[in-house]
MARTORPA-469462 format. One record per residue (C-alpha): residue in one letter; x, y, z. Coordinates in steps of 0.02 Angstrom, whole numbers, plus 50000, padded with zeros to 5 digits. Layout:
N
AXYZ;...
% end
This chain:
419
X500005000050000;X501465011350040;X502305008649843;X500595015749763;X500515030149883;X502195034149865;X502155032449673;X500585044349658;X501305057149775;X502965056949674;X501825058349499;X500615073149552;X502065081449659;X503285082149522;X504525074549652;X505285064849757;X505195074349922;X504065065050049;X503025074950175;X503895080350325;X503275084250466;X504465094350595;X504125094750795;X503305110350854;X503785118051029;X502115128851033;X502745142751026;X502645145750861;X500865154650820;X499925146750692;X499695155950503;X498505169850510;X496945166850401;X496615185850346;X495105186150208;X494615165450237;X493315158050327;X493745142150423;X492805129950502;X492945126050672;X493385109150754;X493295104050922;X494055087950992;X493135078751151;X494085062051180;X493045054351331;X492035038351292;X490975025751455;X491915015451331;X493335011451206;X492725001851043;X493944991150977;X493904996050788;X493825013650824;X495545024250780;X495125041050831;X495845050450985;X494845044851155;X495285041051339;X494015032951460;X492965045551542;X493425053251707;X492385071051769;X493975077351852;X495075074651695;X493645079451601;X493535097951682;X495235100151682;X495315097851500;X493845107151457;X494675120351550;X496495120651419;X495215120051284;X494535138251336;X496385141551368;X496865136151177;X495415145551089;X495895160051171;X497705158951124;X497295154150946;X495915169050935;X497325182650999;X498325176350827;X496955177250705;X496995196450743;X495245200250705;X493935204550831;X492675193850779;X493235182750636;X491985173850486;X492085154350537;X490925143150415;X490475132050538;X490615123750718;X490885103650754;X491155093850896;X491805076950882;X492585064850991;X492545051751083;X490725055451144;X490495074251165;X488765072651245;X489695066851415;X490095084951428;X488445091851386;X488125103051504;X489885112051477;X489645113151288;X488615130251303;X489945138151387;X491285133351245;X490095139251105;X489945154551188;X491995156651206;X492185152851026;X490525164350972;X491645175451060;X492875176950936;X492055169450772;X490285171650697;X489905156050650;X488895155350494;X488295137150456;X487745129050612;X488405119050751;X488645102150735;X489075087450861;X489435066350861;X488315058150962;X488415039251029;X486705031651018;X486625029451219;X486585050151213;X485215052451104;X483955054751237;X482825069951268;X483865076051420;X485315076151336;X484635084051166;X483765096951237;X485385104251339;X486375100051186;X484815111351103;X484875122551228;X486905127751189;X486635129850999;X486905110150906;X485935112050754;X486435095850684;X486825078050759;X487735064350703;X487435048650780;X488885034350768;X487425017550745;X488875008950632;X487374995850631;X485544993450686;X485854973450659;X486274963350799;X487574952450692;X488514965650676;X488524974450839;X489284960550912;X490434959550767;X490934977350814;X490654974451012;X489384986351024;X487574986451128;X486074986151054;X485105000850996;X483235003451058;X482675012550908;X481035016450978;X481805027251121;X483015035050985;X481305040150881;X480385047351033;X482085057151100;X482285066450909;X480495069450888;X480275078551061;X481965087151020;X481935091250831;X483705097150737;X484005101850575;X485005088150526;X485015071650622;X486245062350507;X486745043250574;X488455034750528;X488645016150478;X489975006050442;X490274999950250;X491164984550177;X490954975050349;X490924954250315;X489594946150264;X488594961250239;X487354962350114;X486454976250015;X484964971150087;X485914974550277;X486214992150236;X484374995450167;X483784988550318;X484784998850426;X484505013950323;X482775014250323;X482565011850500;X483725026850516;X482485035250409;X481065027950557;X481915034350665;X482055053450618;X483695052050515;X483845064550368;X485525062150326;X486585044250309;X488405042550309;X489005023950247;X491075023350293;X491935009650224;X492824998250344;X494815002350405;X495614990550476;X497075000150581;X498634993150631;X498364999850801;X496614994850840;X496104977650928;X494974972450805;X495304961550680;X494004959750563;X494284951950399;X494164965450254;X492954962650125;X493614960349936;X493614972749832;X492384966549704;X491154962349816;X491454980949900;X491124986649724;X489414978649689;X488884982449878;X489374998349861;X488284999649694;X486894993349751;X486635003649891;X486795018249790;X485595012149686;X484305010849849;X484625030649869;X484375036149698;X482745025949709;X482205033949882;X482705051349796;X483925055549897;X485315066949847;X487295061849860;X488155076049929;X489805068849965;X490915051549937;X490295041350085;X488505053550130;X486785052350065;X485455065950112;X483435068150106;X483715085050021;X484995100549979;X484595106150141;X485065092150254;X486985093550257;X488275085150370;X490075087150355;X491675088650438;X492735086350292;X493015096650129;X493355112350209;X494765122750109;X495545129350294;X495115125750476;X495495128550653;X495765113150766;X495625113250949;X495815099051076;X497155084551083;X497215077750920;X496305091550831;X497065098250680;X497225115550597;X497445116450388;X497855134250330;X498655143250171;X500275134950188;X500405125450339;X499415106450434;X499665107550619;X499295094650709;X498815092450931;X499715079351027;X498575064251056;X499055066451247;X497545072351359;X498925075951489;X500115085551382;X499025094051325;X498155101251469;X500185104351539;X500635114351391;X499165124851397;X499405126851579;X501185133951533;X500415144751407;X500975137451257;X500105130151108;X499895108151104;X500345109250935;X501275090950885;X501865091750737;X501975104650577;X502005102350393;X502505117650280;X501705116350111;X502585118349961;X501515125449851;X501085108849748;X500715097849904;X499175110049951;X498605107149790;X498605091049800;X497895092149964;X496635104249929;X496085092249782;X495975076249887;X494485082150003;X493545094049890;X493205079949785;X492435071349926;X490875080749908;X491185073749728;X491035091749625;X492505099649598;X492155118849524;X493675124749402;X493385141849465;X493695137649636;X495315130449620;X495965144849518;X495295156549669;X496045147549805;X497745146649705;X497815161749585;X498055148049436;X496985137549321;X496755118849374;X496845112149204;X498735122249174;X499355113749331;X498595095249321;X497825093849154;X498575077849102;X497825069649270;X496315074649252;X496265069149060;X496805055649136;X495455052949246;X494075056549122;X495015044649005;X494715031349136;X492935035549157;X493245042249344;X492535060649308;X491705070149199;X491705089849148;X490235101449126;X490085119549145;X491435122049225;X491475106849377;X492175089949378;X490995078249437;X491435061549492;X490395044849405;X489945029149484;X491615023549450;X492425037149529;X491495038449687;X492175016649704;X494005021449660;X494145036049801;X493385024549901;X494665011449855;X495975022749849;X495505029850022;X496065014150118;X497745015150019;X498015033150081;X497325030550258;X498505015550300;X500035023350226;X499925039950302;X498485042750434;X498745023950507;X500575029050536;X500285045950592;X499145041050728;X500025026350766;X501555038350802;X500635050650896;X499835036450985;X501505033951081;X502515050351085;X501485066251136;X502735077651047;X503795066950898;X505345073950843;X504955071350665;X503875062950524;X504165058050356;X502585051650260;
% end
C-alpha cells in the first residue's frame, strides 16, 4: 500500500520529496487566516467506553480529567483567537467530535459561547453523538447551547454486527421518541461499510430504519482496519465492496435522495453534514488539527500534555507540515472531491492559477478512465469514481493517517515525520 502512495505522491508532486513533518515547541503561532473563513473543530476524547475498531483520539471518561481539560480547551481558543487578529472573525461552521461529546453536555454552552466570542459562525453547530446520548435530556441541553445538527455513530442497527463490532444494542424506539421531542436540522446517522458478510439488503435495512427513526442524513464509511486497533475483522474484497457499494447507491437514487459527498447520502439540499472538505480550519483539543494557506498542524494525542502545555501557556501543537506550494494542491484536491464536485473556478481562486494548466494531464487522465466528467465548468465524479476514492481511500489512510496516529499514539510531541 505504501509503493502506490508513494508512486502517486511522486507523479502529482513532480518529486521525490516526501512529507515532512517537523516537531513544534508551541510557541510558534499558527498562520493567520486574513480574508478566509474556516471551520471550526473541536476535539472531546472521553468515551463510558473504548470500541475496539475505532482509531480516533479517546481516553476513558473521568469528570475530574474531564474539567480540567475542558478548562485548556478555553485556554487554547483564546490563544489561537489573539493570533487570528480580528475581533470577531467569519468561521463557516462549528463541530464537535470525539470520543462522545455529549458526556460533557452541560459544559458545551459555555465553549460555544467562548468561541462565538471570537468567530461568527455562519453554518450551524454540529456534534457526534453515541446512540446511548440520544435521549431527550441530553438533546435538549445539547439544544439548549446551539447544536443544530447531530450525528449519531449506529455503525449498525443489526445485531450480527454489533457484536461483530462489540457494540450494545440500539432501542430504536427510544432513539425516535428522544429526536421527535427534540427536533434538529439535521440528524444524520453513521454506519459502517464493507463489513463481512454484509449484504445490500443489511444496509437498506439499517438505512431505512434510520429514516424511522428521524434520520435525514446517512453517512456509509467503508471499513479500516488500523494497525493499532484491537479488532481484527477480515476486510471485504474489493469486488464484492464494488457491487455492495453499487447497490446501495442504487437504493438512494430510488428513495430520491441526493449524494452530497463520497461516503453521505441526504433527504434533500438542505440536510447537510460534514466535517470534511473544508479549504482551511481551526483545530482545537488533543488531536485536533488546523489546515491553513501553507501550513497542517497537528495536537498531541496526549490528554495530559496537552492540558500541561496549555497550563504553561503554550500552544499543544505536535507536529507541523510547511506546504510547498504543489502539496496543498494536492491536498486541497483530495477532500474537495469528497463532496464529489469539483468547480474549476474555485481552484483557480484559492490558488491564483487555472487547474487544468497545473494538472491537466491527470485529470485527462481521469476522464480517460471514466472516473470524472466535465460540465460547465465542475468535475463531477461517476459511479466509477465515487468506488475508486473509496478504494483509493484505504490506500492513503494506511500509509499515512494509520502511521501518523500510530506515532502520535506513543510520543505526545515526535521529533519528526516523514510520510
Amino acid at each position: 500500500m505504501g509503493i502506490l502512495t508513494t508512486l502517486t505522491r511522486m507523479w502529482l508532486l513532480r518529486s521525490f520529496r516526501p512529507f515532512t513533518f517537523q516537531a513544534d515547541s508551541g510557541e510558534c503561532p499558527p498562520e493567520a487566516m486574513e480574508g478566509m473563513t474556516p471551520g471550526l473543530y473541536v476535539h472531546i476524547p472521553f468515551c463510558r467506553t473504548l470500541c475496539n475498531f475505532c482509531p480516533y483520539c479517546k481516553v476513558r471518561y473521568s469528570r475530574e480529567l474531564c474539567e480540567r481539560y475542558l478548562q485548556a480547551l478555553h485556554q487554547e481558543i483564546e490563544l489561537v483567537a489573539k493570533v487570528q487578529g480580528t475581533s470577531r472573525q467569519r468561521a463557516s461552521s462549528l463541530y464537535f467530535g470525539g470520543g462522545s461529546p455529549a458526556l460533557a453536555a452541560e459544559h458545551l454552552g459555555g465553549l460555544i459561547t467562548t468561541l462565538q466570542s471570537h468567530f461568527d459562525i455562519t453554518d450551524g453547530i454540529g456534534l457526534e453523538l453515541h446512540p446511548d446520548d440520544v435521549t431527550v435530556p441530553i438533546l435538549q441541553t445539547l439544544k439548549a447551547a446551539g447544536v443544530t445538527r447531530v450525528s449519531i455513530g449506529i455503525q449498525s442497527f443489526q445485531e450480527k454486527f454489533q457484536r461483530l463490532l462489540g457494540r450494545k444494542p440500539v432501542n430504536p424506539q427510544a432513539m425516535a421518541h428522544a429526536l421527535q421531542c427534540v427536533p434538529f436540522e439535521t440528524v444524520s446517522m453513521d454506519f459502517i461499510f464493507a463489513l463481512p458478510g454484509q449484504t445490500a439488503e443489511d444496509l437498506r435495512r439499517d438505512a431505512e430504519q434510520a429514516f424511522d427513526c428521524g434520520a435525514n442524513h446517512v453517512a456509509i464509511y467503508p471499513f479500516i482496519q488500523f494497525s493499532f486497533t484491537e479488532s481484527r475483522t477480515p476486510i471485504m474484497p474489493k469486488a464484492a465492496k464494488r457491487r455492495l457499494l453499487d447497490e446501495v447507491t442504487d437504493f438512494f437514487s430510488a428513495t430520491g435522495c441526493h449524494r452530497d459527498s463520497i461516503w453521505t447520502f441526504a433527504r434533500n439540499e438542505g440536510h447537510r453534514y460534514s466535517s470534511m472538505s473544508r479549504d482551511n480550519f481551526l483545530g482545537f483539543g488533543c488531536s485536533a488539527t488546523t489546515l491553513s494557506r501553507h501550513q497542517f498542524r497537528i495536537n498531541t494525542f496526549s490528554v495530559e500534555e496537552y492540558c500541561r502545555r496549555l497550563d504553561e501557556g503554550r500552544l499543544p501543537t505536535s507536529l507541523r507540515l510547511d506546504f510547498t506550494v504543489r502539496q496543498r494542491m494536492v491536498y486541497w484536491i483530495f477532500w474537495k472531491i469528497y463532496t464529489t464536485r469539483l468547480p474549476l473556478v474555485e481552484f483557480e481562486q484559492f490558488f491564483g492559477v487555472p487547474l487544468m494548466r497545473v494538472f491537466g494531464r491527470e485529470i485527462q487522465l481521469a476522464k480517460w478512465l471514466g472516473f470524472v466528467t466535465e460540465a460547465d465548468g465542475i468535475l463531477q465524479l461517476t459511479r466509477k469514481g465515487v468506488f475508486y476514492f473509496h478504494h483509493y481511500e484505504n490506500y492513503y489512510t494506511l500509509a499515512y493517517i494509520d502511521k501518523m496516529w500510530g506515532l502520535m499514539r506513543e510520543t505526545p510531541f515526535p521529533q519528526r515525520l516523514t510520510l
